[in-house]
C-alpha positions in Angstrom: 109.3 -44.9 -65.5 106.5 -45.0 -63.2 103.6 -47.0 -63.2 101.3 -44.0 -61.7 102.3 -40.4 -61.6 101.2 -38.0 -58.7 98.1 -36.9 -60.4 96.9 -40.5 -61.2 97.2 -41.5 -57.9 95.2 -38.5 -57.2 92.5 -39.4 -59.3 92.2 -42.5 -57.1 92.2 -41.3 -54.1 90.7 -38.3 -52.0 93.9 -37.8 -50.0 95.5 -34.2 -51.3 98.2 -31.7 -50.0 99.9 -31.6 -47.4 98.5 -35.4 -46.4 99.2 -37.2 -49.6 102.4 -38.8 -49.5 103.0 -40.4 -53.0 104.9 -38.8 -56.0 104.6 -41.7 -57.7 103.9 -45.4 -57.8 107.0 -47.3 -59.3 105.8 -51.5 -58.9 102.3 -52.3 -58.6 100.6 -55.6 -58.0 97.1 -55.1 -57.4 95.8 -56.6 -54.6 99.3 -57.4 -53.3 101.8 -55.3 -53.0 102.7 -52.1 -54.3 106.3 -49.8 -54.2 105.5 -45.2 -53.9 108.0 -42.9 -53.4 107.4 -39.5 -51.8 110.5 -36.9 -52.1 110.8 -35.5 -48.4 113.1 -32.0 -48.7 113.4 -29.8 -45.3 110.5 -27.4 -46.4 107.8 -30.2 -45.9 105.3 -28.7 -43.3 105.6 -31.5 -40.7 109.3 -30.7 -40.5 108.2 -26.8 -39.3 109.7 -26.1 -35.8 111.3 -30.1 -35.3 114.6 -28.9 -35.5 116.0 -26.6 -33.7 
């Protein structure tokens, strides 16, 4: 289960789409460390025109 979802990191922060790249936070230590995910798929924009 994750410690922050998409939208509570969100509500943090003023990064939005396309240049936000968390889905979630899954380990947090403030001040420290902390573990995101972000799921990549082929449709992402910054993949537009990289592969032939």
């Amino acid at each position: 289960m994750p410690v922050m979802t998409a939208q509570e990191v969100m509500d943090l922060i003023p990064n939005r789409y396309p240049i936000c790249y968390i889905d979630r936070v899954e380990e947090l230590e403030p001040d420290k460390r902390i573990k995101a995910v972000k799921n990549v798929t082929i449709n992402e924009p910054f993949f537009q025109g990289h592969f032939p």
